[in-house]
mmCIF file of the N, C-alpha and C atoms, coordinates in Angstrom:
data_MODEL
# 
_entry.id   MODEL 
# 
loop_
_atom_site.group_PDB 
_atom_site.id 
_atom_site.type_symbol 
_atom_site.label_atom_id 
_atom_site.label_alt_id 
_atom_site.label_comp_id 
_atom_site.label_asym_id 
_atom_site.label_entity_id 
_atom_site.label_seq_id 
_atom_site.pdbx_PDB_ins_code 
_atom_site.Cartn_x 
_atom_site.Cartn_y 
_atom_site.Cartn_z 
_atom_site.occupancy 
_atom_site.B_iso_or_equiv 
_atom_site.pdbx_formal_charge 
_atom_site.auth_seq_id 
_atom_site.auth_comp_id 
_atom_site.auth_asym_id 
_atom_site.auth_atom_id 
_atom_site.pdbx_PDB_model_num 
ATOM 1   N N  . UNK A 1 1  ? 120.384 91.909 119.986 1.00 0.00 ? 1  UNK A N  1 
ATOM 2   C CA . UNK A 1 1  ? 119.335 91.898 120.984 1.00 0.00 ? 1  UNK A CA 1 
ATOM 3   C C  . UNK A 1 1  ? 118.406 90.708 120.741 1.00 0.00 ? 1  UNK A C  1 
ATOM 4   N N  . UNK A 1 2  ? 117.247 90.637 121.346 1.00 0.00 ? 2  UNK A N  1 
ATOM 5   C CA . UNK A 1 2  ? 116.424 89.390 121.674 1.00 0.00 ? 2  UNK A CA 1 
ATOM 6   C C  . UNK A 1 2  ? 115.569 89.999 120.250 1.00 0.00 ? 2  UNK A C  1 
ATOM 7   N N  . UNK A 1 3  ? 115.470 90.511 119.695 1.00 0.00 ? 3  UNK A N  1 
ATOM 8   C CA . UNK A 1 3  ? 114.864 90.352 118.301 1.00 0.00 ? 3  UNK A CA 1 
ATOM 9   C C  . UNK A 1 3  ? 115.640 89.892 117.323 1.00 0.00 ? 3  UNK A C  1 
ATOM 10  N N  . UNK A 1 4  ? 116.707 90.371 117.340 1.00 0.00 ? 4  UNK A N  1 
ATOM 11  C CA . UNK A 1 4  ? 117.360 89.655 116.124 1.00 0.00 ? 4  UNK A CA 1 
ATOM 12  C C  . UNK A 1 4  ? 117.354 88.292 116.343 1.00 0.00 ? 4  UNK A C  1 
ATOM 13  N N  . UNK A 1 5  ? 117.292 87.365 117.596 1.00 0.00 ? 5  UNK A N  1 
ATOM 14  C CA . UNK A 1 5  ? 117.140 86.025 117.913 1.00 0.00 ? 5  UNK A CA 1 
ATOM 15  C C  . UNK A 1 5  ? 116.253 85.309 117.353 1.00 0.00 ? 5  UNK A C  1 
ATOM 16  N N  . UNK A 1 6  ? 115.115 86.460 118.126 1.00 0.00 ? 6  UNK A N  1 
ATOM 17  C CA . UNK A 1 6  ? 113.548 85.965 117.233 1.00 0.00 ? 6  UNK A CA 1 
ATOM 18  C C  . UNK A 1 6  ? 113.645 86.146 115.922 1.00 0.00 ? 6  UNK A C  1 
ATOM 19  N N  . UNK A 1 7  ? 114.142 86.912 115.293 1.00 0.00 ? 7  UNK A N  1 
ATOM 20  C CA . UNK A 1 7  ? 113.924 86.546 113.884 1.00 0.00 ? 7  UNK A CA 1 
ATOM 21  C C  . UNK A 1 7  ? 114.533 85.325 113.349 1.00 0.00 ? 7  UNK A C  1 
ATOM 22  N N  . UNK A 1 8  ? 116.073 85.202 113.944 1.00 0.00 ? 8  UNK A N  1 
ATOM 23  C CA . UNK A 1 8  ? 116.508 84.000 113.464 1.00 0.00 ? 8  UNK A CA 1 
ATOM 24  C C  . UNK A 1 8  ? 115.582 82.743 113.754 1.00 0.00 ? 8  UNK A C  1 
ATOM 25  N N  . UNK A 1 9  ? 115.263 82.792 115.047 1.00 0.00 ? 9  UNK A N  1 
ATOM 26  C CA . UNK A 1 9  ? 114.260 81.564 115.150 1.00 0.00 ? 9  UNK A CA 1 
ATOM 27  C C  . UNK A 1 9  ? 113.615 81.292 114.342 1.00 0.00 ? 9  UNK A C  1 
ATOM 28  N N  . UNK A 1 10 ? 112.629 82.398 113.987 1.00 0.00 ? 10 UNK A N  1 
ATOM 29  C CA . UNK A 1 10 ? 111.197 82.178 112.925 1.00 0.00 ? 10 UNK A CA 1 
ATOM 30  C C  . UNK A 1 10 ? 111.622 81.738 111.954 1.00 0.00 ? 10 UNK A C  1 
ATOM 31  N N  . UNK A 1 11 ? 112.396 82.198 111.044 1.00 0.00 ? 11 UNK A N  1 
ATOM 32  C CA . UNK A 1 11 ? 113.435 81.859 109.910 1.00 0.00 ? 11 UNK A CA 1 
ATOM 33  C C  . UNK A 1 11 ? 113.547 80.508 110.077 1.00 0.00 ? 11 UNK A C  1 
ATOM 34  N N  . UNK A 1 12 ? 114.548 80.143 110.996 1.00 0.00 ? 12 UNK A N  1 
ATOM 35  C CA . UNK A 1 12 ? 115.224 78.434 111.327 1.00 0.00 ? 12 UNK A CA 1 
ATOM 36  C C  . UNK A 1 12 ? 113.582 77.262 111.105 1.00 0.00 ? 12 UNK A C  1 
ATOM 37  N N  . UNK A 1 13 ? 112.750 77.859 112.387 1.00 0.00 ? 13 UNK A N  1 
ATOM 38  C CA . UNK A 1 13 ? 111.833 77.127 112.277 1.00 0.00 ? 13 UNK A CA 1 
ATOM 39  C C  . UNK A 1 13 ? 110.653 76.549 111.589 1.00 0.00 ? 13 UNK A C  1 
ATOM 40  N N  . UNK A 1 14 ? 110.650 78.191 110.919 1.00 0.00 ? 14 UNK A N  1 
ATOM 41  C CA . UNK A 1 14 ? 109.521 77.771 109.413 1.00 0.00 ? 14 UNK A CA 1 
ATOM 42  C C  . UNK A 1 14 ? 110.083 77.089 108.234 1.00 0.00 ? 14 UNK A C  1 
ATOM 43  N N  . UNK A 1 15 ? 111.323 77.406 107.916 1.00 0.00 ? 15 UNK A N  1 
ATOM 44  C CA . UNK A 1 15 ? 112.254 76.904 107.109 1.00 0.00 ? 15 UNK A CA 1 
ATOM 45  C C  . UNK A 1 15 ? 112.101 75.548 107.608 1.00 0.00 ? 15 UNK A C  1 
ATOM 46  N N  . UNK A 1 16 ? 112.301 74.390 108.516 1.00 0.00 ? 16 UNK A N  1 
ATOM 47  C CA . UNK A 1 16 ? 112.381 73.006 108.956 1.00 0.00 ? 16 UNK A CA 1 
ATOM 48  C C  . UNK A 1 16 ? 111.187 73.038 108.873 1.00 0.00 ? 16 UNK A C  1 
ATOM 49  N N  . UNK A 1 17 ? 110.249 73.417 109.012 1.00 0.00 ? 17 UNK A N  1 
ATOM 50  C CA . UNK A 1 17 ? 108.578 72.994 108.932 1.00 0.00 ? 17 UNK A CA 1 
ATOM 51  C C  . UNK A 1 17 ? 108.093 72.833 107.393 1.00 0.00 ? 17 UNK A C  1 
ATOM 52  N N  . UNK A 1 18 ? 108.251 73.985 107.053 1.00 0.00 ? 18 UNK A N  1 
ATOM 53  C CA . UNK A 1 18 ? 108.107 73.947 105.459 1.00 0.00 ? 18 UNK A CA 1 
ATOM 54  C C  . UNK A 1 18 ? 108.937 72.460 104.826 1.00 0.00 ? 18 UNK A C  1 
ATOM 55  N N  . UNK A 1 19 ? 110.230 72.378 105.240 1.00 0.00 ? 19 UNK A N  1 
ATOM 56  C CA . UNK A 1 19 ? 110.937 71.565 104.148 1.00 0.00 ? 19 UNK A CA 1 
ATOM 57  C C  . UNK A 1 19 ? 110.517 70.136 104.917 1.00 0.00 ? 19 UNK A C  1 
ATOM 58  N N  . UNK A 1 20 ? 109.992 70.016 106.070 1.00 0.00 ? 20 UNK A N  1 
ATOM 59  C CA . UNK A 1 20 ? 109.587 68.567 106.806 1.00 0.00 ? 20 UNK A CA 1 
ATOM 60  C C  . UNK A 1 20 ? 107.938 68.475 105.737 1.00 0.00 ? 20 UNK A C  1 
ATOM 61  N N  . UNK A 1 21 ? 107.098 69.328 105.751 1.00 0.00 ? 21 UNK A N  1 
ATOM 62  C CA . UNK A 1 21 ? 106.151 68.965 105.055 1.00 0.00 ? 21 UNK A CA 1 
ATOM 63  C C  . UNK A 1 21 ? 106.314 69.069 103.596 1.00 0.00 ? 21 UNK A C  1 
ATOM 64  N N  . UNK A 1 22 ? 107.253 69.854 102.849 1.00 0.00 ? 22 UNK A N  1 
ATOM 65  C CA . UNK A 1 22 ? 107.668 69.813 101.164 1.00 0.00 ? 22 UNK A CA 1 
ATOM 66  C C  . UNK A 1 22 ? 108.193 68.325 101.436 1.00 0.00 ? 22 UNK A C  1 
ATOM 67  N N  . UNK A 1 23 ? 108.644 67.261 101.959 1.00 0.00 ? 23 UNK A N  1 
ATOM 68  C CA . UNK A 1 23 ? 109.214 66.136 102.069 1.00 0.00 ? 23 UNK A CA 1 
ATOM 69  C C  . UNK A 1 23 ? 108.060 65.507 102.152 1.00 0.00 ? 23 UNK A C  1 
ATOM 70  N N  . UNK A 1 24 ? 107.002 65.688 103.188 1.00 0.00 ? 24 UNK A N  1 
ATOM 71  C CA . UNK A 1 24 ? 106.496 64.710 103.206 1.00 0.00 ? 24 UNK A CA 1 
ATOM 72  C C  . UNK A 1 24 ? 105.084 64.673 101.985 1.00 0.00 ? 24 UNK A C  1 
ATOM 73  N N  . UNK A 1 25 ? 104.556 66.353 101.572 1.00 0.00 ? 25 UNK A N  1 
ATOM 74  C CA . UNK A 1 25 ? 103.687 66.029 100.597 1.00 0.00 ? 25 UNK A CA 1 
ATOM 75  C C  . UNK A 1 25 ? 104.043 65.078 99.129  1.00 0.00 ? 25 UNK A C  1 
ATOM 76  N N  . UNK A 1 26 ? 105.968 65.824 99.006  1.00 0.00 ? 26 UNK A N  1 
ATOM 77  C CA . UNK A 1 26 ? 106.658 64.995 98.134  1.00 0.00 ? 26 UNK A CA 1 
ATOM 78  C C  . UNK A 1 26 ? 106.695 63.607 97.917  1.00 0.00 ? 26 UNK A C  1 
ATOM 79  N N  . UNK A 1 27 ? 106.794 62.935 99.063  1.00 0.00 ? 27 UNK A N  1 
ATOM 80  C CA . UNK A 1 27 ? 107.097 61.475 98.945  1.00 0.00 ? 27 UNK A CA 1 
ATOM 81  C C  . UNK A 1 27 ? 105.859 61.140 98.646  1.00 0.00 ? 27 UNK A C  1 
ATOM 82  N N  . UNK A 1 28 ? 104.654 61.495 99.082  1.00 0.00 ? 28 UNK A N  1 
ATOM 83  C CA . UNK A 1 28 ? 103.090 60.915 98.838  1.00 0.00 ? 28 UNK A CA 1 
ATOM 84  C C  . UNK A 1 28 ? 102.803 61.198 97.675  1.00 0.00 ? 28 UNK A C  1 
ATOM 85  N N  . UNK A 1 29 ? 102.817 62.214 97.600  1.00 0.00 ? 29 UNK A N  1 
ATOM 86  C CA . UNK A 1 29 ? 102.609 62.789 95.772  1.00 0.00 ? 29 UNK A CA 1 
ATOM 87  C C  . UNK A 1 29 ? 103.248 62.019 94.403  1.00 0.00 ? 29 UNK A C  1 
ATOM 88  N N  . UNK A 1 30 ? 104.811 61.746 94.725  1.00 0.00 ? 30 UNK A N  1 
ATOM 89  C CA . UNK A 1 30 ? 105.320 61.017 93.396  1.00 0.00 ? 30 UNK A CA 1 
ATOM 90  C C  . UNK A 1 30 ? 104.715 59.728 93.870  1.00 0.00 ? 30 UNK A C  1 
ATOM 91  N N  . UNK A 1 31 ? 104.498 59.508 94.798  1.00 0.00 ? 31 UNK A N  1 
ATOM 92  C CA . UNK A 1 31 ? 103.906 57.451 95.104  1.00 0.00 ? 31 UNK A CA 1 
ATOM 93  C C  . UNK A 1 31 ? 102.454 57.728 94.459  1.00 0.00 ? 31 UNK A C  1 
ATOM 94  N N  . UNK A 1 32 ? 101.610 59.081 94.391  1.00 0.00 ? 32 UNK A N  1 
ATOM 95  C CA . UNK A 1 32 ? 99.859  58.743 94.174  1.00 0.00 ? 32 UNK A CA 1 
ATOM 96  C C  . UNK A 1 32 ? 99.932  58.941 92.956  1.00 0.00 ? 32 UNK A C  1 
ATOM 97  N N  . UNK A 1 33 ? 101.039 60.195 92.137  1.00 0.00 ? 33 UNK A N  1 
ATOM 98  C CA . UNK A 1 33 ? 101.339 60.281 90.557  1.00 0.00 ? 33 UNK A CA 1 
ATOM 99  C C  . UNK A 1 33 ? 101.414 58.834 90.056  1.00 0.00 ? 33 UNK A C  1 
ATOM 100 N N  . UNK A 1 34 ? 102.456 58.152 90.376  1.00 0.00 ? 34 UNK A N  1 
ATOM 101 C CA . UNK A 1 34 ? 102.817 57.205 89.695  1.00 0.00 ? 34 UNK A CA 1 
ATOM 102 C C  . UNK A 1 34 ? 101.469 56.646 89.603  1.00 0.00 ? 34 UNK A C  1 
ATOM 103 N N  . UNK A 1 35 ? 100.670 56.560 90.520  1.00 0.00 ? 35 UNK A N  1 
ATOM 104 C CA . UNK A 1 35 ? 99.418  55.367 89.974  1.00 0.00 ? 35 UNK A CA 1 
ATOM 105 C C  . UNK A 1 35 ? 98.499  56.044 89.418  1.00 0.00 ? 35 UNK A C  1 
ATOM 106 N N  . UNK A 1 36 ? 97.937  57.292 89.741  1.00 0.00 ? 36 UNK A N  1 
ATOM 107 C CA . UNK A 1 36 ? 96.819  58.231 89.309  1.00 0.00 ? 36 UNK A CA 1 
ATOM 108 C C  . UNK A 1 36 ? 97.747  59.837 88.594  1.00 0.00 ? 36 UNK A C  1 
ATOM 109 N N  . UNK A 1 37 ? 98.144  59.943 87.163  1.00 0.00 ? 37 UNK A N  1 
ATOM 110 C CA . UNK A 1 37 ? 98.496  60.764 87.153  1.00 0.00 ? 37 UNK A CA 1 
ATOM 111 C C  . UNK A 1 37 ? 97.686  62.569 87.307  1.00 0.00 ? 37 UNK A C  1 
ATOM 112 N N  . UNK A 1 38 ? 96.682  61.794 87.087  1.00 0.00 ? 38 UNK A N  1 
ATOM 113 C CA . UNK A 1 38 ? 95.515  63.329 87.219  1.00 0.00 ? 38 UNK A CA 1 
ATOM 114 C C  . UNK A 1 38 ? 95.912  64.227 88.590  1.00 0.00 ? 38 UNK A C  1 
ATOM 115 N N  . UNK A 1 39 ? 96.514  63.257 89.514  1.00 0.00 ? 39 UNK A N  1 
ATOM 116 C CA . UNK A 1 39 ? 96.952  64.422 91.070  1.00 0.00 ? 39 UNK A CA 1 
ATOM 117 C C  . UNK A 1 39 ? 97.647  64.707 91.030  1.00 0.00 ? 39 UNK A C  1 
ATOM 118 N N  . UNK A 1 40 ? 99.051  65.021 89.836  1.00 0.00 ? 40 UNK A N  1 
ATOM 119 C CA . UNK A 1 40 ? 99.603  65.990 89.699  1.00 0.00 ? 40 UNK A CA 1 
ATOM 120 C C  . UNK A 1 40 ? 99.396  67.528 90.089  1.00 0.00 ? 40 UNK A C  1 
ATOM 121 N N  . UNK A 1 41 ? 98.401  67.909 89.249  1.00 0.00 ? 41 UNK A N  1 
ATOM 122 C CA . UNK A 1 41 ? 98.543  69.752 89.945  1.00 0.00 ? 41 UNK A CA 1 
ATOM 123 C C  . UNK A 1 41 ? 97.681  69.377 91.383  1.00 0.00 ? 41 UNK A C  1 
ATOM 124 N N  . UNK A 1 42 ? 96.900  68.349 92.136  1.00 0.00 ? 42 UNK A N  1 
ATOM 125 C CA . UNK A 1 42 ? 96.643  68.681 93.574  1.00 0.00 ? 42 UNK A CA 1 
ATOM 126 C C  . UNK A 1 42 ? 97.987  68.772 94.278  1.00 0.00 ? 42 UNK A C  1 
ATOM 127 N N  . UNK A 1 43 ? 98.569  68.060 93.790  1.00 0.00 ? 43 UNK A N  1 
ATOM 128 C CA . UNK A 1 43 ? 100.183 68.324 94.378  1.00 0.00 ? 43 UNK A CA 1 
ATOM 129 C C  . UNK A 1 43 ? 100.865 69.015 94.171  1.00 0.00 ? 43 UNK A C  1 
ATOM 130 N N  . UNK A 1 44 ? 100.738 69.368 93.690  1.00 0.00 ? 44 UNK A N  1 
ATOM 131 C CA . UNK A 1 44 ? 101.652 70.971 92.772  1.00 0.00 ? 44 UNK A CA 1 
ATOM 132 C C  . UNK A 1 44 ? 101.122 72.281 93.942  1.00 0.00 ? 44 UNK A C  1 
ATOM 133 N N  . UNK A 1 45 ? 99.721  72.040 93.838  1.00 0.00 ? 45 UNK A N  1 
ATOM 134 C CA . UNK A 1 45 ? 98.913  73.463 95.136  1.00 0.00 ? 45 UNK A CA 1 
ATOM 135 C C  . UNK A 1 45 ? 99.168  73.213 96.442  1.00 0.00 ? 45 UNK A C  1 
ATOM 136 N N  . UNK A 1 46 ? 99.574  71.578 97.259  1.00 0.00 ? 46 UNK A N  1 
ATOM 137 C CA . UNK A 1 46 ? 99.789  71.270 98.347  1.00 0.00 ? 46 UNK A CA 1 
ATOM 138 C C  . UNK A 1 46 ? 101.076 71.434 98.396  1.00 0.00 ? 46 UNK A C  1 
ATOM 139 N N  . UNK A 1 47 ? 101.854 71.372 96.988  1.00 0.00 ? 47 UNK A N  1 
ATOM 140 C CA . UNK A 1 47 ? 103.236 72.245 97.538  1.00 0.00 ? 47 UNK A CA 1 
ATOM 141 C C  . UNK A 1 47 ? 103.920 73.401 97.701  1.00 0.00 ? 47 UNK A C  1 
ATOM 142 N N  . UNK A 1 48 ? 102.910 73.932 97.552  1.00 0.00 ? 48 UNK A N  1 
ATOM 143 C CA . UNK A 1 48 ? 103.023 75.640 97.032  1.00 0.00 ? 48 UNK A CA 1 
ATOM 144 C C  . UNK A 1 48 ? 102.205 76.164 98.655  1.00 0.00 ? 48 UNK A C  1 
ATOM 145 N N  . UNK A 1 49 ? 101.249 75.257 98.910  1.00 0.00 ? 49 UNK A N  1 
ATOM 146 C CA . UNK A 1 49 ? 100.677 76.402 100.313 1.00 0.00 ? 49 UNK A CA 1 
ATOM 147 C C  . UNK A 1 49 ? 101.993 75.538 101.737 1.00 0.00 ? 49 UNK A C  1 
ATOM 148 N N  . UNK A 1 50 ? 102.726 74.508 101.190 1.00 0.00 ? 50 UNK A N  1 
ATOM 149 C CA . UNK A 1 50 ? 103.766 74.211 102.087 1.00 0.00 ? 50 UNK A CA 1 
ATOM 150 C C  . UNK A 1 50 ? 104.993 74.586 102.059 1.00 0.00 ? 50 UNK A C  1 
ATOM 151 N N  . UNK A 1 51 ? 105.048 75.344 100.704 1.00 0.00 ? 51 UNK A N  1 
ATOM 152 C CA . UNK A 1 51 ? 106.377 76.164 100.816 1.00 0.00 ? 51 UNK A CA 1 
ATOM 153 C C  . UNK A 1 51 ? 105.802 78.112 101.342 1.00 0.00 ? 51 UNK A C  1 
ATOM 154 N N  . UNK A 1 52 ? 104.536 78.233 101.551 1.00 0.00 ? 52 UNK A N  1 
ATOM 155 C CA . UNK A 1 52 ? 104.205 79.391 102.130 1.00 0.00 ? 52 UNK A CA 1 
ATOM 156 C C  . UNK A 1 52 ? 105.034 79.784 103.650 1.00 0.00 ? 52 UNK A C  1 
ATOM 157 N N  . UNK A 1 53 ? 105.073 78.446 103.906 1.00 0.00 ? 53 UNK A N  1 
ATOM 158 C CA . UNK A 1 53 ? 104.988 78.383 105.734 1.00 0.00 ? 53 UNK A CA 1 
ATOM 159 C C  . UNK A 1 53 ? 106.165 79.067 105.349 1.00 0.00 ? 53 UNK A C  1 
ATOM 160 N N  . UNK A 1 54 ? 107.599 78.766 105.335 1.00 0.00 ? 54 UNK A N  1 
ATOM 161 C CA . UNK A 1 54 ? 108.575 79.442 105.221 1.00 0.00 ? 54 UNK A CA 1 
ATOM 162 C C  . UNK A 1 54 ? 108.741 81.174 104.557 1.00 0.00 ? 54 UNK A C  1 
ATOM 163 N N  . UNK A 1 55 ? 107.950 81.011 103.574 1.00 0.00 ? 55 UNK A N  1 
ATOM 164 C CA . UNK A 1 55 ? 107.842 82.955 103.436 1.00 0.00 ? 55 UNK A CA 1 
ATOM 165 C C  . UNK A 1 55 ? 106.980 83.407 104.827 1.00 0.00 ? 55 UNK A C  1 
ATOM 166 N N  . UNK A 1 56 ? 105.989 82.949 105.047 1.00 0.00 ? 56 UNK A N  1 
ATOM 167 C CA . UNK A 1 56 ? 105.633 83.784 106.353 1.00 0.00 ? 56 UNK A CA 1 
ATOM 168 C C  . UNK A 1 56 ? 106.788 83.770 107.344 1.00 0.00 ? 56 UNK A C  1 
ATOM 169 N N  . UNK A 1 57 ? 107.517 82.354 107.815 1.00 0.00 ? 57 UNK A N  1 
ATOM 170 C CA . UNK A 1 57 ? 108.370 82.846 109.095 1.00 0.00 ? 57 UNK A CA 1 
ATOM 171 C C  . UNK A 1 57 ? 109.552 83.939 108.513 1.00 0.00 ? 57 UNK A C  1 
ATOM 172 N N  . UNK A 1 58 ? 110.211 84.270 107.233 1.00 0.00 ? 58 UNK A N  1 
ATOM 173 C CA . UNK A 1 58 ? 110.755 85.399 106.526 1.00 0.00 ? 58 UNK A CA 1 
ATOM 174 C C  . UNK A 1 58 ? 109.985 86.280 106.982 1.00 0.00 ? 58 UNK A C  1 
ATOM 175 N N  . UNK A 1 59 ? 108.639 86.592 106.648 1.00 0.00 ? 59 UNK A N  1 
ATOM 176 C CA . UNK A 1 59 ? 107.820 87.648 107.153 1.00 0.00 ? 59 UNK A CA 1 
ATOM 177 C C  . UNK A 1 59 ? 108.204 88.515 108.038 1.00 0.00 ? 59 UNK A C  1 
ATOM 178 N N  . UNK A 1 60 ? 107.901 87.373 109.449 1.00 0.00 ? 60 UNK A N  1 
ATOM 179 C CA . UNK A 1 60 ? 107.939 87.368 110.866 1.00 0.00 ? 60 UNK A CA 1 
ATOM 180 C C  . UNK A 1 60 ? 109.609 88.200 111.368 1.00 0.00 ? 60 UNK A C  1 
ATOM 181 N N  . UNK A 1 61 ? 110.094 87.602 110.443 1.00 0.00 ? 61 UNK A N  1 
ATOM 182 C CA . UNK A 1 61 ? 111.870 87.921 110.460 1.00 0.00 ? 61 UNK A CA 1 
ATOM 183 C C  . UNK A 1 61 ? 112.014 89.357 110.353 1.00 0.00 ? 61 UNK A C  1 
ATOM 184 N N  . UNK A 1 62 ? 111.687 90.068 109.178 1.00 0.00 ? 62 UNK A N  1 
ATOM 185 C CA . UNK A 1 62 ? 111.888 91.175 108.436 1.00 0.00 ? 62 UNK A CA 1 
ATOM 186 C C  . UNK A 1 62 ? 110.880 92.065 109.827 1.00 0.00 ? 62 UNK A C  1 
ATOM 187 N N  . UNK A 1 63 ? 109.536 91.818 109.853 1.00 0.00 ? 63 UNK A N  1 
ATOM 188 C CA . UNK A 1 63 ? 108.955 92.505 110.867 1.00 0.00 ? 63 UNK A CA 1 
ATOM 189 C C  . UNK A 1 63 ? 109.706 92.724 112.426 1.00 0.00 ? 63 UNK A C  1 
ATOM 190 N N  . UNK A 1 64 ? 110.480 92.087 112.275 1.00 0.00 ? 64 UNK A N  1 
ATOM 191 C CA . UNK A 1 64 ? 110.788 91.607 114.153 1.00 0.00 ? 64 UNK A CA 1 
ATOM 192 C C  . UNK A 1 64 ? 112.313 92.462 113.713 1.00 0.00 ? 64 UNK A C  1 
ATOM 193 N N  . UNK A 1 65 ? 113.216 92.230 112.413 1.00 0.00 ? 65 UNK A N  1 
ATOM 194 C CA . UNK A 1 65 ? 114.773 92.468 112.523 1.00 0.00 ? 65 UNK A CA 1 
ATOM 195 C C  . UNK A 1 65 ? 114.342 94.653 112.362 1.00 0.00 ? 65 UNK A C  1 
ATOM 196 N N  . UNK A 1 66 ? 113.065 94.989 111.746 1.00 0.00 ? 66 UNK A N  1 
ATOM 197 C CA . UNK A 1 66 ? 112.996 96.307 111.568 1.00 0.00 ? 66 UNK A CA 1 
ATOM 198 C C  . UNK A 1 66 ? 112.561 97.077 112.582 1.00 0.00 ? 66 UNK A C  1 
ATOM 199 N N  . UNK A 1 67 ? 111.673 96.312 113.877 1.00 0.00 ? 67 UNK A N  1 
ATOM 200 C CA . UNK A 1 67 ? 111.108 97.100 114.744 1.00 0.00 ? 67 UNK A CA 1 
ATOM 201 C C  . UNK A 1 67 ? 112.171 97.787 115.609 1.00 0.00 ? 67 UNK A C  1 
ATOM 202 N N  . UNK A 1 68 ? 112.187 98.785 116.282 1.00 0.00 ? 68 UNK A N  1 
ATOM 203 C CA . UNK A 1 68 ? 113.104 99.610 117.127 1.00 0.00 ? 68 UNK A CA 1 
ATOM 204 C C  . UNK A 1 68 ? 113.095 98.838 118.428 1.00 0.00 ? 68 UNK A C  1 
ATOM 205 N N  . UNK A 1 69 ? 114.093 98.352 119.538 1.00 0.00 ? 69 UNK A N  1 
ATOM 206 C CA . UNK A 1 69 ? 114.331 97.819 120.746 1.00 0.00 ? 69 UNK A CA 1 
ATOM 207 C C  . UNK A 1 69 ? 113.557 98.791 121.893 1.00 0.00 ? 69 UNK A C  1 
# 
């Protein structure tokens, strides 16, 4: 049915969002490490609330694949 869709969606889409911004805090982060190592752990927390996005659209998944049609 049209929920199990939606869940796949949320899934697909937070998953590409998350890993488009884990890419892009990544690439900035090892370029600002290399010169300033002290922003290590700011980068470490900007990658951790950008790998969130993807457990919430899981969330969204599990809520949407359990509700009754």
């Amino acid at each position: 049915s049209f929920n199990q869709l939606g869940a796949g969606l949320s899934v697909g889409f937070s998953g590409l969002a998350a890993g488009f911004a884990i890419g892009i805090v990544g690439d900035a982060g090892v370029r600002g490490t290399a010169q300033q190592p002290r922003l290590f752990v700011g980068m470490i927390l900007i990658l951790i609330f950008a790998e969130v996005l993807g457990l919430y659209g899981l969330i969204v998944a599990l809520v949407l694949s359990t509700k009754k049609p």
